[in-house]
Jmol script that loads the backbone (N, CA, C; Angstrom):
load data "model"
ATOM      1  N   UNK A   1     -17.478  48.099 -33.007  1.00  0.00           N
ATOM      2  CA  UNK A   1     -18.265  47.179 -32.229  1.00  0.00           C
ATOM      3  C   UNK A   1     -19.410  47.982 -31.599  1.00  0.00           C
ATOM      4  N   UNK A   2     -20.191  47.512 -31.393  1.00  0.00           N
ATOM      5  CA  UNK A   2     -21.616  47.823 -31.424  1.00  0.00           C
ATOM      6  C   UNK A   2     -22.262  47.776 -30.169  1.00  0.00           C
ATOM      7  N   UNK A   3     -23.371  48.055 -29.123  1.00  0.00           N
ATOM      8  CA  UNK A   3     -23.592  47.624 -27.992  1.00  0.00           C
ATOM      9  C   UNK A   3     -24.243  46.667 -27.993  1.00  0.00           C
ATOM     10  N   UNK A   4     -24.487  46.151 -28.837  1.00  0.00           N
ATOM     11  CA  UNK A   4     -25.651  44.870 -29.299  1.00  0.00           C
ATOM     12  C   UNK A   4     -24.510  43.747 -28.754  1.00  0.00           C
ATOM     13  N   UNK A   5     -23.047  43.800 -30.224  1.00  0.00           N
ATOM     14  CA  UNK A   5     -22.234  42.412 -29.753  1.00  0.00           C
ATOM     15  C   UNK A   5     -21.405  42.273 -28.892  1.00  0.00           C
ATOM     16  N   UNK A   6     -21.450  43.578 -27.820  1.00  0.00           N
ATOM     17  CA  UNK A   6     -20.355  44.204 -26.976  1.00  0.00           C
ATOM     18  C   UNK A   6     -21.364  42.861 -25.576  1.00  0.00           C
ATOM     19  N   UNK A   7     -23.085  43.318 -25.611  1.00  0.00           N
ATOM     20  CA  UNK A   7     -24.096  42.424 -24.772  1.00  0.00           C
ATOM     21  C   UNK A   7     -24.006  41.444 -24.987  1.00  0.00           C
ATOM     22  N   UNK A   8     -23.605  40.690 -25.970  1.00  0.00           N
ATOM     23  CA  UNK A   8     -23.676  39.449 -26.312  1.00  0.00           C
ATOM     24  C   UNK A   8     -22.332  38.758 -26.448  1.00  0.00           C
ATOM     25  N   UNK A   9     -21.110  39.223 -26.395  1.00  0.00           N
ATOM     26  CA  UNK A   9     -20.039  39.141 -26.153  1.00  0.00           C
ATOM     27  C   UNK A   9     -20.037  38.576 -24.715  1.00  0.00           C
ATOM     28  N   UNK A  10     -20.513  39.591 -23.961  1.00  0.00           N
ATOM     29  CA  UNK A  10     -20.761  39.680 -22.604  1.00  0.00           C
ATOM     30  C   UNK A  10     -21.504  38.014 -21.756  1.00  0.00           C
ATOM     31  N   UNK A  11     -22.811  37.834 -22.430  1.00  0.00           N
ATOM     32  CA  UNK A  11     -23.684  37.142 -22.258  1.00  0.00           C
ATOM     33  C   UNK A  11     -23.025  35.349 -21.969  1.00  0.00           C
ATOM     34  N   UNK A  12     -22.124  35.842 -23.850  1.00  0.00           N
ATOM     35  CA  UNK A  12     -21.540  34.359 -23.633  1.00  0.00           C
ATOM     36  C   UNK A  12     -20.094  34.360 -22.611  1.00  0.00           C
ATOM     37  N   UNK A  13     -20.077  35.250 -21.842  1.00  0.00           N
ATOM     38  CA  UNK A  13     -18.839  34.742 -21.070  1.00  0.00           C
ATOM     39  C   UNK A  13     -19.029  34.349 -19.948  1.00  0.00           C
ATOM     40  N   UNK A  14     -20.884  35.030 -19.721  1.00  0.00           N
ATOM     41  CA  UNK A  14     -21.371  34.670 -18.179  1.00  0.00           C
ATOM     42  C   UNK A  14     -21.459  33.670 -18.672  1.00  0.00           C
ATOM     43  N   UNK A  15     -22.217  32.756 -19.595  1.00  0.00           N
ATOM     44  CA  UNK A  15     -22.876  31.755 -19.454  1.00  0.00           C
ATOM     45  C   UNK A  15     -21.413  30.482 -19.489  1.00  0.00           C
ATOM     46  N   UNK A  16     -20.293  30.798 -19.749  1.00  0.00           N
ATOM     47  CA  UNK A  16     -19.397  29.682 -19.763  1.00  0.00           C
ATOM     48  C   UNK A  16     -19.006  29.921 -18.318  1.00  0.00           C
ATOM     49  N   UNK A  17     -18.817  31.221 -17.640  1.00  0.00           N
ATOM     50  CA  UNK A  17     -18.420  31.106 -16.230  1.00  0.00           C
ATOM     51  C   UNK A  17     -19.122  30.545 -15.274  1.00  0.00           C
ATOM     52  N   UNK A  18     -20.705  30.434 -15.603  1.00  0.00           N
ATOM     53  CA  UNK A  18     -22.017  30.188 -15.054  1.00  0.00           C
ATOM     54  C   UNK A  18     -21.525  28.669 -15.047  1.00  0.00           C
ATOM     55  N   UNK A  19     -21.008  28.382 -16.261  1.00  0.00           N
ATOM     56  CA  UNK A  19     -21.101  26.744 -16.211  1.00  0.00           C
ATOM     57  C   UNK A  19     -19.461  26.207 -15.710  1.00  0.00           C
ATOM     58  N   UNK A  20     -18.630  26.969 -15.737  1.00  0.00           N
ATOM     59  CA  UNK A  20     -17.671  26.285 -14.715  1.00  0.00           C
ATOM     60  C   UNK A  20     -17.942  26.427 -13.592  1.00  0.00           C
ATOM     61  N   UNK A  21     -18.564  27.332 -12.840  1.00  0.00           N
ATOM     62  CA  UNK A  21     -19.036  27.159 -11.705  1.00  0.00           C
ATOM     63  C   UNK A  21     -19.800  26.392 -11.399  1.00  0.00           C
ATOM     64  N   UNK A  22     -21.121  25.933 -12.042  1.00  0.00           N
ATOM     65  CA  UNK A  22     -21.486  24.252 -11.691  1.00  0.00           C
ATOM     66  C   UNK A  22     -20.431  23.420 -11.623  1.00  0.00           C
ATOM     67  N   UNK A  23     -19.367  23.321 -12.639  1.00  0.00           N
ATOM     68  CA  UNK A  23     -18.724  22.114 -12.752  1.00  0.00           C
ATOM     69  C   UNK A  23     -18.402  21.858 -11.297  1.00  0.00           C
ATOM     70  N   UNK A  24     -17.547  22.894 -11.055  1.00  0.00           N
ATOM     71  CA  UNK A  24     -17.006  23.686  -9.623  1.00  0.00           C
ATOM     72  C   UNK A  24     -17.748  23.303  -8.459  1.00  0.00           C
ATOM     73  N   UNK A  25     -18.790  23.466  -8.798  1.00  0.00           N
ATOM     74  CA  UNK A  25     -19.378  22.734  -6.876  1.00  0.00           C
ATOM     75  C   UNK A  25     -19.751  21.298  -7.238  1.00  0.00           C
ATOM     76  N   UNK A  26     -20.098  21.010  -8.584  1.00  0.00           N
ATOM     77  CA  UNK A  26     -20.390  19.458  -8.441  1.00  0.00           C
ATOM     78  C   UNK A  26     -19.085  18.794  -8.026  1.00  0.00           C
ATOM     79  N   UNK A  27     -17.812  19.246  -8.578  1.00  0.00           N
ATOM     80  CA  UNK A  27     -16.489  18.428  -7.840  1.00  0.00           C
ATOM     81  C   UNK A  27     -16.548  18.905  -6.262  1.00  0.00           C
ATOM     82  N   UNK A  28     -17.000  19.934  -6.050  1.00  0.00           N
ATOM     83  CA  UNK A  28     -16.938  20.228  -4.390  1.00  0.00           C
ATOM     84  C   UNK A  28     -17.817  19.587  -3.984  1.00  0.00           C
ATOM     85  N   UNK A  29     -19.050  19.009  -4.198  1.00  0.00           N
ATOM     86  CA  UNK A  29     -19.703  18.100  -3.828  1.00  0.00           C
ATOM     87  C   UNK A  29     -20.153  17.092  -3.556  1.00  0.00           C
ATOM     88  N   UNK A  30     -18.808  16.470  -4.814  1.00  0.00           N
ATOM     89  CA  UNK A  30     -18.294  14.794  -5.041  1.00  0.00           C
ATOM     90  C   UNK A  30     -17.137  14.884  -3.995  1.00  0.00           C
ATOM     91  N   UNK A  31     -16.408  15.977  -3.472  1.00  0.00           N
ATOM     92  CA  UNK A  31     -14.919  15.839  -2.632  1.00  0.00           C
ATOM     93  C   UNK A  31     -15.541  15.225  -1.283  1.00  0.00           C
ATOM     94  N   UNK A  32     -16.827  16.647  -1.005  1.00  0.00           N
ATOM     95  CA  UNK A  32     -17.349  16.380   0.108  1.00  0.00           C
ATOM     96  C   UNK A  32     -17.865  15.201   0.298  1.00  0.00           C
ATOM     97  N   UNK A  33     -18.617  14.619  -0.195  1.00  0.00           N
ATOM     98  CA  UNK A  33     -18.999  13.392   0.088  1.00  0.00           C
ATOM     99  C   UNK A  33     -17.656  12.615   0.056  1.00  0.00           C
ATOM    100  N   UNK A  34     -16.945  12.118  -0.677  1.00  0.00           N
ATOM    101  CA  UNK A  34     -15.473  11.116  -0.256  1.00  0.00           C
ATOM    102  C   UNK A  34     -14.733  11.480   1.166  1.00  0.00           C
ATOM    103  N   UNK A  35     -14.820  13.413   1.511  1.00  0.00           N
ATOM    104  CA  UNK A  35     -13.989  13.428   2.723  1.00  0.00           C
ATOM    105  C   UNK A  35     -14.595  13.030   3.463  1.00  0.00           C
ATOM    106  N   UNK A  36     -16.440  13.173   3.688  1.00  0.00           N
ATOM    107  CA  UNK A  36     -16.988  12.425   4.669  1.00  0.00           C
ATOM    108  C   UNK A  36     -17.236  10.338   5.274  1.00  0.00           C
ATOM    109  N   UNK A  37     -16.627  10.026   3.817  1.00  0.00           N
ATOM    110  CA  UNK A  37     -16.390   8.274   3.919  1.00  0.00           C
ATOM    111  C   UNK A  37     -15.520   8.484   4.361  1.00  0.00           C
ATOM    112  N   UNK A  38     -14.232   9.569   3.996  1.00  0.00           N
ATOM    113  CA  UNK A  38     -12.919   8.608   4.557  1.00  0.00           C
ATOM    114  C   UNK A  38     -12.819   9.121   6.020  1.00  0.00           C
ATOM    115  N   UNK A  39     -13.612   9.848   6.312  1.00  0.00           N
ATOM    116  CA  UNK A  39     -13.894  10.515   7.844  1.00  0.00           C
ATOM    117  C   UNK A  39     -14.392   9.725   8.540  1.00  0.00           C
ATOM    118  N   UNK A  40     -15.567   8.937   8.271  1.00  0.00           N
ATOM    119  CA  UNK A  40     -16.196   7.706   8.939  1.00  0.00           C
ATOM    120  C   UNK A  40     -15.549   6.784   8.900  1.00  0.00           C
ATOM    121  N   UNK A  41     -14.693   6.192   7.609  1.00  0.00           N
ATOM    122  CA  UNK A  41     -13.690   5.072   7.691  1.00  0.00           C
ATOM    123  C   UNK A  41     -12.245   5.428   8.585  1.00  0.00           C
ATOM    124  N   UNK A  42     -11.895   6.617   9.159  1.00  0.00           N
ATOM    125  CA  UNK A  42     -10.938   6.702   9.684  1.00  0.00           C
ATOM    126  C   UNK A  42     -11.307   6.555  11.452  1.00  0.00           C
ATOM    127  N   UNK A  43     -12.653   7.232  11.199  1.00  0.00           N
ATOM    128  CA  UNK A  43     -13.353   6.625  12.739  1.00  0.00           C
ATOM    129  C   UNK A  43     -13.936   5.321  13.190  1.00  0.00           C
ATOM    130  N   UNK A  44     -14.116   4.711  11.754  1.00  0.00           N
ATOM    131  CA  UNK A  44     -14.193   3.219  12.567  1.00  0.00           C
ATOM    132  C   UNK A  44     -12.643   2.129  12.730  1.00  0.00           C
ATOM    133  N   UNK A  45     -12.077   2.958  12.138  1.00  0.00           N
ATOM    134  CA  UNK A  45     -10.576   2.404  12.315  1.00  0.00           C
ATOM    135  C   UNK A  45      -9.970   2.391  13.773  1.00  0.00           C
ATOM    136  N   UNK A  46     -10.529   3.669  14.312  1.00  0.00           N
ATOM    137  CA  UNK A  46      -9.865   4.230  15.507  1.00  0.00           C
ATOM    138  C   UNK A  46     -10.712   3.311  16.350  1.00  0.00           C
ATOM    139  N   UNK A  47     -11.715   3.155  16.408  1.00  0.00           N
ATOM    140  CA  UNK A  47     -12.479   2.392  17.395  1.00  0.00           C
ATOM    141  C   UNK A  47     -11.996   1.150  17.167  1.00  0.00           C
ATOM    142  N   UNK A  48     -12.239   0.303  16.236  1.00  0.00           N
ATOM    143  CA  UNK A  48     -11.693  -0.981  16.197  1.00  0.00           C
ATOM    144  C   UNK A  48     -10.074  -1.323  16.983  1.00  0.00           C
ATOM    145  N   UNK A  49      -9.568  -0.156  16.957  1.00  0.00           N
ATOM    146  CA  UNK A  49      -8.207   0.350  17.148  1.00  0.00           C
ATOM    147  C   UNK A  49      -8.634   0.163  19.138  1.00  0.00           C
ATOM    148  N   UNK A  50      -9.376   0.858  19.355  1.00  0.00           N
ATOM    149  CA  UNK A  50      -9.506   0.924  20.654  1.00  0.00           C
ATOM    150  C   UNK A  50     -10.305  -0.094  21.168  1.00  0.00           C
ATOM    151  N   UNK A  51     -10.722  -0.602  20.740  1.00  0.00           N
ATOM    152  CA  UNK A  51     -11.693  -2.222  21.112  1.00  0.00           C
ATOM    153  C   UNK A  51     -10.550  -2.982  21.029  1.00  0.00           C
ATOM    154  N   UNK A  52     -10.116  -3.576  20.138  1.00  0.00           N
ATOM    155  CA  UNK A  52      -8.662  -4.199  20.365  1.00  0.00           C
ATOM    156  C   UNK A  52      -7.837  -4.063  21.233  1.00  0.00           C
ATOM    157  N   UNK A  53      -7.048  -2.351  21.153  1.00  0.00           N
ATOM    158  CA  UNK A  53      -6.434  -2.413  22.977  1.00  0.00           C
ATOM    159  C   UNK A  53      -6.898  -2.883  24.004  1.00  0.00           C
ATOM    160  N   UNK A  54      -7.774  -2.877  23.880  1.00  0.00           N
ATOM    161  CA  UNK A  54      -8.781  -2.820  25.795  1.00  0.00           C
ATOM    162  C   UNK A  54      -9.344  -4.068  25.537  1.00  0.00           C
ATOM    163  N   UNK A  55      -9.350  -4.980  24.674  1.00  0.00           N
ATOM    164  CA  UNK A  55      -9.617  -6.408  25.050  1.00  0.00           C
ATOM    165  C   UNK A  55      -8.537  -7.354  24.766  1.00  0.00           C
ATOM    166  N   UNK A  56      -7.480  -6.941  24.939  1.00  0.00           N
ATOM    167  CA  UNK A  56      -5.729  -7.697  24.257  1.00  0.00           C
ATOM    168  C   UNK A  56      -5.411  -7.872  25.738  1.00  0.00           C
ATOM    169  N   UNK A  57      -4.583  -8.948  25.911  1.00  0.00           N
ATOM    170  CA  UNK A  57      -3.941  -9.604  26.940  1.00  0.00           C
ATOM    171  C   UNK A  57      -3.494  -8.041  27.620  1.00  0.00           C
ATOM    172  N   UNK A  58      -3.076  -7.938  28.485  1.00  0.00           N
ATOM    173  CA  UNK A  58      -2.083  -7.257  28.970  1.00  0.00           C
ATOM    174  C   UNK A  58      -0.644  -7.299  28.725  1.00  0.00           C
ATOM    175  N   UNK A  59       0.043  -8.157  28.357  1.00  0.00           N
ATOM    176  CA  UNK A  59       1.679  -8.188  27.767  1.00  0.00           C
ATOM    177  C   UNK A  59       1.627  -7.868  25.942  1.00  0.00           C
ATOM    178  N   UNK A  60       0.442  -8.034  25.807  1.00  0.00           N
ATOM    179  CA  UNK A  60       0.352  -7.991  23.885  1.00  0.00           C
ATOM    180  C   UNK A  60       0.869  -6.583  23.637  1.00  0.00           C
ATOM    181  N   UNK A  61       0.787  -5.597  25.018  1.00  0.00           N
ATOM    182  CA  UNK A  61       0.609  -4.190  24.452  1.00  0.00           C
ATOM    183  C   UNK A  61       2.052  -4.115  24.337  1.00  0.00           C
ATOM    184  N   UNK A  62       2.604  -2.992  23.443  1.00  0.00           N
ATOM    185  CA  UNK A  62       4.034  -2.479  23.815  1.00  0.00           C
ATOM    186  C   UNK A  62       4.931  -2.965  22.709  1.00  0.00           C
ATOM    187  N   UNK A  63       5.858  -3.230  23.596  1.00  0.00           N
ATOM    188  CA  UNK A  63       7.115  -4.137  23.312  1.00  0.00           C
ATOM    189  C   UNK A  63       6.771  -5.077  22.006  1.00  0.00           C
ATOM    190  N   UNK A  64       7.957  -5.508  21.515  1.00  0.00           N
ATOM    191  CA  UNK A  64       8.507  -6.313  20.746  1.00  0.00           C
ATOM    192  C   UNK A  64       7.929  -7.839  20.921  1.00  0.00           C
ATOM    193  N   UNK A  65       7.944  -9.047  20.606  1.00  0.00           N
ATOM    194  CA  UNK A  65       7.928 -10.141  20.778  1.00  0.00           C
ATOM    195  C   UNK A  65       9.046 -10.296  21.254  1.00  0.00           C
ATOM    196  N   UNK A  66       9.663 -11.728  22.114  1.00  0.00           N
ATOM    197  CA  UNK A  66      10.268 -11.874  22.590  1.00  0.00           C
ATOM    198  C   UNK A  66      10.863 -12.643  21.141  1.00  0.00           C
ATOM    199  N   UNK A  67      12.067 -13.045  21.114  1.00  0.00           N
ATOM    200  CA  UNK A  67      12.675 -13.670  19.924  1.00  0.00           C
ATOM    201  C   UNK A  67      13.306 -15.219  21.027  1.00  0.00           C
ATOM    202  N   UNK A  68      13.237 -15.769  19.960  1.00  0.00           N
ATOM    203  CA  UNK A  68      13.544 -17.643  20.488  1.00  0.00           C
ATOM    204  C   UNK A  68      14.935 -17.455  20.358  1.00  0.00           C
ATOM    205  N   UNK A  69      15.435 -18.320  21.487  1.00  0.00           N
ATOM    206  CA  UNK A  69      16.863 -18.354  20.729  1.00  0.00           C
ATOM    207  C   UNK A  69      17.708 -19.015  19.304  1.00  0.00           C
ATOM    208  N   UNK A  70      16.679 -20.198  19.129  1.00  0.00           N
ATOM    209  CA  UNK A  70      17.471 -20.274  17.550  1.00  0.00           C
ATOM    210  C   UNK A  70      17.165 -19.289  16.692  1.00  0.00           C
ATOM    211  N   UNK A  71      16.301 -18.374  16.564  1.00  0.00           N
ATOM    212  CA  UNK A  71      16.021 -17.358  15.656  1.00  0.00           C
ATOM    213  C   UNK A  71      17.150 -16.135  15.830  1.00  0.00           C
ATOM    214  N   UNK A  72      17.633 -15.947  17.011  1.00  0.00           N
ATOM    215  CA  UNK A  72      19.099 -15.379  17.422  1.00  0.00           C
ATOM    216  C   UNK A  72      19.753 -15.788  16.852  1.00  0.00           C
ATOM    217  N   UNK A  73      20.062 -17.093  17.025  1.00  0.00           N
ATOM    218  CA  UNK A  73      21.142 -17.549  16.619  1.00  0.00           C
ATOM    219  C   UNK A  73      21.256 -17.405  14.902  1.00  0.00           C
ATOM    220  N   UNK A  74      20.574 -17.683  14.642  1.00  0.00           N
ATOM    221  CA  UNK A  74      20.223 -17.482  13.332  1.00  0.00           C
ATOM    222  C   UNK A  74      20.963 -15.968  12.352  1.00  0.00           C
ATOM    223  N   UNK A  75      20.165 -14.492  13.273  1.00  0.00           N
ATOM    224  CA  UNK A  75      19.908 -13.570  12.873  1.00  0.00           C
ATOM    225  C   UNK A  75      21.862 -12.860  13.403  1.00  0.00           C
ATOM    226  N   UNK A  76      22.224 -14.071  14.342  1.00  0.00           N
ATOM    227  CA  UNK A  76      23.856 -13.640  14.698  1.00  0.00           C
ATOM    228  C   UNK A  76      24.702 -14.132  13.432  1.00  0.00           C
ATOM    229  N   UNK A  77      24.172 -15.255  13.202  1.00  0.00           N
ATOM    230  CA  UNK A  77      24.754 -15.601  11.664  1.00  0.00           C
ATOM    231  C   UNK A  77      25.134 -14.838  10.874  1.00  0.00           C
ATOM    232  N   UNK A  78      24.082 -14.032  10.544  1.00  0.00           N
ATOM    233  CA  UNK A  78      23.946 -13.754   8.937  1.00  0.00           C
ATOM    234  C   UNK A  78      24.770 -12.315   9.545  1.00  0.00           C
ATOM    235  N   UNK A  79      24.458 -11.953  10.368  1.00  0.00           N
ATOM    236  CA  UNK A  79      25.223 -10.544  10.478  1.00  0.00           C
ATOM    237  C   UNK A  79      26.919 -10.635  10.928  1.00  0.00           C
ATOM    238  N   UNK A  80      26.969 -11.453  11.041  1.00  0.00           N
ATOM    239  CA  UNK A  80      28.338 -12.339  11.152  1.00  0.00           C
ATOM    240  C   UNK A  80      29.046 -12.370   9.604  1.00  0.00           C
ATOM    241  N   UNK A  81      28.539 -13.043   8.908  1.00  0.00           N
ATOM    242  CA  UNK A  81      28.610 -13.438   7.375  1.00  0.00           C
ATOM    243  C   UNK A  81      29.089 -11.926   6.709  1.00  0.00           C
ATOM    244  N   UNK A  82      30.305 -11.998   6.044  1.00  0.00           N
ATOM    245  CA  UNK A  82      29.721 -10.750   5.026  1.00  0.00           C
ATOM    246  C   UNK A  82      28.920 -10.442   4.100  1.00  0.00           C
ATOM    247  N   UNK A  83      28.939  -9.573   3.191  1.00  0.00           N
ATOM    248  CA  UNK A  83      27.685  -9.405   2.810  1.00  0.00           C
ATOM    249  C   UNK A  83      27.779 -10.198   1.074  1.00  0.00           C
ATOM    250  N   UNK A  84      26.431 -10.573   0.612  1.00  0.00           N
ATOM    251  CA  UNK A  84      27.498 -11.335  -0.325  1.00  0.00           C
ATOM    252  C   UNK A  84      26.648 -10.732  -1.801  1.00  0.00           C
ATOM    253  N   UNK A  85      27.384 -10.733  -3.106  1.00  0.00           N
ATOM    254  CA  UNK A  85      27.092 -10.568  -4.370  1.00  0.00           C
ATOM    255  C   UNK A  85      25.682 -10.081  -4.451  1.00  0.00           C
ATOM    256  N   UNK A  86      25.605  -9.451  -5.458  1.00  0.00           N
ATOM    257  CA  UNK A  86      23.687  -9.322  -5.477  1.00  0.00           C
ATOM    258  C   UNK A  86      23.831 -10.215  -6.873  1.00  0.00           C
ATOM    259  N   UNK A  87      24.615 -10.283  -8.029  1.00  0.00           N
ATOM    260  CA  UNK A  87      24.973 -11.091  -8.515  1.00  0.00           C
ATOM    261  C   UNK A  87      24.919 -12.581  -8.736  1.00  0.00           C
ATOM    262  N   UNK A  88      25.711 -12.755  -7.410  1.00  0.00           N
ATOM    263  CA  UNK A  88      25.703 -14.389  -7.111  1.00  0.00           C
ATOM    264  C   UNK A  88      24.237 -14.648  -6.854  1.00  0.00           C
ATOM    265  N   UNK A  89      24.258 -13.703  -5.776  1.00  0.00           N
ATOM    266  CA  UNK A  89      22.668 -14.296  -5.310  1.00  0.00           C
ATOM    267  C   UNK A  89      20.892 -14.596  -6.928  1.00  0.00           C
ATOM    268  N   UNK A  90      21.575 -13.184  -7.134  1.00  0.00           N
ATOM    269  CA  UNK A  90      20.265 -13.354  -8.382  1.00  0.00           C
ATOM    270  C   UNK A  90      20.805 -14.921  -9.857  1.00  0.00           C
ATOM    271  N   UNK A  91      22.096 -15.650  -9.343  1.00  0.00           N
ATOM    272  CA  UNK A  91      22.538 -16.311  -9.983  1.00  0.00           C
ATOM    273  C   UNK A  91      21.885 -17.529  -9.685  1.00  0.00           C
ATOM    274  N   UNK A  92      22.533 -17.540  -8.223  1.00  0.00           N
ATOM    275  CA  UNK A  92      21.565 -18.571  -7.687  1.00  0.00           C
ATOM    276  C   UNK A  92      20.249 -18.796  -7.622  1.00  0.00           C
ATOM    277  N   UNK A  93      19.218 -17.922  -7.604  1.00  0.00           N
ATOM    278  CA  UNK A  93      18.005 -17.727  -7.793  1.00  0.00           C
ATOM    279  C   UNK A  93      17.769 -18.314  -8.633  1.00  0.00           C
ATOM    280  N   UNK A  94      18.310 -18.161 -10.188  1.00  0.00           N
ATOM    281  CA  UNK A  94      18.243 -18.429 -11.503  1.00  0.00           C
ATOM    282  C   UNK A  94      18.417 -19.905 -11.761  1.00  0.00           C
ATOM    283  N   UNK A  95      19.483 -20.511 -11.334  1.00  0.00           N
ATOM    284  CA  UNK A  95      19.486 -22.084 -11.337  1.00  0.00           C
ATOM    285  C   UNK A  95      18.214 -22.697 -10.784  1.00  0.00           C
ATOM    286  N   UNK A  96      18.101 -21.916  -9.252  1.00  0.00           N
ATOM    287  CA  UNK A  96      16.796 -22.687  -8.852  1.00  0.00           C
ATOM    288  C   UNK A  96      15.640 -22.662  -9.218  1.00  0.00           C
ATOM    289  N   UNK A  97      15.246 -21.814  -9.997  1.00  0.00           N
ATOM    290  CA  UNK A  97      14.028 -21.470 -10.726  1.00  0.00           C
ATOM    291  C   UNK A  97      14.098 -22.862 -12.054  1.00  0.00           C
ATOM    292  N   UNK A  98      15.263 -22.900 -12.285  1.00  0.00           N
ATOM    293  CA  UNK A  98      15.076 -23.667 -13.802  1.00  0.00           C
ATOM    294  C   UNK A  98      15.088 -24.803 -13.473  1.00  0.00           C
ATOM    295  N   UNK A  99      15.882 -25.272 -12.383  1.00  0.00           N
ATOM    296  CA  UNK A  99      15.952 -27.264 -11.856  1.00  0.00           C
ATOM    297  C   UNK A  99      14.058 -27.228 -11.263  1.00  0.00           C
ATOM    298  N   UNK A 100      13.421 -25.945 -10.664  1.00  0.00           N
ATOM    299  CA  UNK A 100      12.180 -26.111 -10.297  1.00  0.00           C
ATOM    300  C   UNK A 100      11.232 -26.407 -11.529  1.00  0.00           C
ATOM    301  N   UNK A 101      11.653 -25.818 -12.660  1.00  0.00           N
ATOM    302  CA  UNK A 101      11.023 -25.651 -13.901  1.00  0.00           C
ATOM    303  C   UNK A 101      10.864 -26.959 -14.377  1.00  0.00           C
ATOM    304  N   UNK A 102      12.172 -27.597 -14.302  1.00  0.00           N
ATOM    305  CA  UNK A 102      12.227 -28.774 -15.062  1.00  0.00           C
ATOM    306  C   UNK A 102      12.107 -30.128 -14.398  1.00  0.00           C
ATOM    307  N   UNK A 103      11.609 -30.063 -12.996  1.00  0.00           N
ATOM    308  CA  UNK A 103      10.979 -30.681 -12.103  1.00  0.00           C
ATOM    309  C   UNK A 103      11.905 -31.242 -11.558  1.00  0.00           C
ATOM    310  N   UNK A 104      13.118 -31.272 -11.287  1.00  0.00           N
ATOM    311  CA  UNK A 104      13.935 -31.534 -10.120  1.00  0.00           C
ATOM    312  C   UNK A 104      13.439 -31.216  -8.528  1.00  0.00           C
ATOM    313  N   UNK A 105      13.062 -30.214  -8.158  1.00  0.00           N
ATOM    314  CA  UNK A 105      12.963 -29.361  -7.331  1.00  0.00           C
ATOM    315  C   UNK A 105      11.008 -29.257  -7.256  1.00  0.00           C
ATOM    316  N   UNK A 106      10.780 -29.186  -6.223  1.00  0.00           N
ATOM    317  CA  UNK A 106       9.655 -28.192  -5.746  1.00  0.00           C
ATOM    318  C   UNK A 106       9.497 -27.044  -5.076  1.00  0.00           C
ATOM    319  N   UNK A 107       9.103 -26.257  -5.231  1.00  0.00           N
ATOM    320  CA  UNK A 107       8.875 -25.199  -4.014  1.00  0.00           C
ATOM    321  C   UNK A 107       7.674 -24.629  -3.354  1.00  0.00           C
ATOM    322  N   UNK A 108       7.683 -25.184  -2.329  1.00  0.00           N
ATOM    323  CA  UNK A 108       6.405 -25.547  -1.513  1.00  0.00           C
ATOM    324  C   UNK A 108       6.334 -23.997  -0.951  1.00  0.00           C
ATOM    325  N   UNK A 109       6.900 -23.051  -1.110  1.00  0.00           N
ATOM    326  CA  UNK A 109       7.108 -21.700  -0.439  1.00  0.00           C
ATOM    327  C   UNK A 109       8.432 -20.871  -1.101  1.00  0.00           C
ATOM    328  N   UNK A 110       7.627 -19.352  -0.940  1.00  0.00           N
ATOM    329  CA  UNK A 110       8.735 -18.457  -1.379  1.00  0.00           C
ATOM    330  C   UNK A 110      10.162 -18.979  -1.273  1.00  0.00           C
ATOM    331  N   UNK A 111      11.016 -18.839  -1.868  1.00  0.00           N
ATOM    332  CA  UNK A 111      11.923 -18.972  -1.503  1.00  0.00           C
ATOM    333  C   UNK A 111      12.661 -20.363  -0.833  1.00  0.00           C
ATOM    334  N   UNK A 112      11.663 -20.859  -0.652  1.00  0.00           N
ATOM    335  CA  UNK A 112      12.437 -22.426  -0.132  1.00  0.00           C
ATOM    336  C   UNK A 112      12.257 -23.742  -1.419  1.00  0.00           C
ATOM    337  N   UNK A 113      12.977 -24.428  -1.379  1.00  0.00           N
ATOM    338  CA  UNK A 113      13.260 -25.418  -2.359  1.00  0.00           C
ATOM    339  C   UNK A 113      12.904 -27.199  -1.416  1.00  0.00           C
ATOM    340  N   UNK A 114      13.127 -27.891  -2.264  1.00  0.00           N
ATOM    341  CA  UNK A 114      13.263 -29.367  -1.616  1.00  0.00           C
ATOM    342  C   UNK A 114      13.210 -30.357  -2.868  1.00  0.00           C
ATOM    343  N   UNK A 115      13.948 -31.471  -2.984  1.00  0.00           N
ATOM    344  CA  UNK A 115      13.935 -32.213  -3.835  1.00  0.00           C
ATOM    345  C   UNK A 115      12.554 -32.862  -4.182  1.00  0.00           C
ATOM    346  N   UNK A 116      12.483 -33.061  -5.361  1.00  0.00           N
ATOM    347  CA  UNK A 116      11.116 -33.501  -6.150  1.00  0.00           C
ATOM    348  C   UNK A 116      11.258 -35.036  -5.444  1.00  0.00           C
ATOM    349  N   UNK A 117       9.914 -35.559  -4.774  1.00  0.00           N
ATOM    350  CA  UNK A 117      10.031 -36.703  -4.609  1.00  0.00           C
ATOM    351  C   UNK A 117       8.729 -38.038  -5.592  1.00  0.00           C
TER     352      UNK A 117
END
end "model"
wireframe off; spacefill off
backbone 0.3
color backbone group
């Protein structure tokens, strides 16, 4: 090998390193710009965040909702109940889907049924 293709050996390795290094800051330059949206979108989050606190009732802050009592009563039920089939249940699902199908049934909402009138 020669010093001629030893230079030119050489030449072409700058010029492919030359060019991953563009690649290299153009992705550092596409990152930067996205970290700076999601930097501004995380600061208008926070403000909206803080405009909201400071104009919300005073009881909105905190705590839980208060729960009704039939919704108690309700939620004493089911934890009352044992626990039942995943089986049965995806069984039952299955009937009601098909009497809905075949127009017995409507369902005006997830999960809830009512006779076709």
């Amino acid at each position: 090998m020669n010093v001629a293709e030893l230079l030119a050996g050489l030449q072409a390795q700058h010029d492919e390193v030359t060019g991953r290094a563009a690649e290299l800051r153009g992705q550092i330059e596409h990152l930067t710009a996205a970290l700076a949206e999601t930097e501004a979108r995380l600061a208008d989050l926070d403000t909206a965040r803080k405009v909201i606190s400071e104009t919300a009732p005073g009881g909105a802050e905190g705590g839980p909702p208060e729960t009704s009592t039939a919704y108690q009563a309700i939620v004493n039920a089911f934890n009352q109940h044992p626990a039942t089939d995943e089986a049965t249940v995806n069984i039952t699902r299955s009937r009601l889907g098909r009497l809905t199908r075949q127009g017995f049934l409507t369902q005006p909402g997830r999960g809830r049924y009512q006779k076709q009138t």
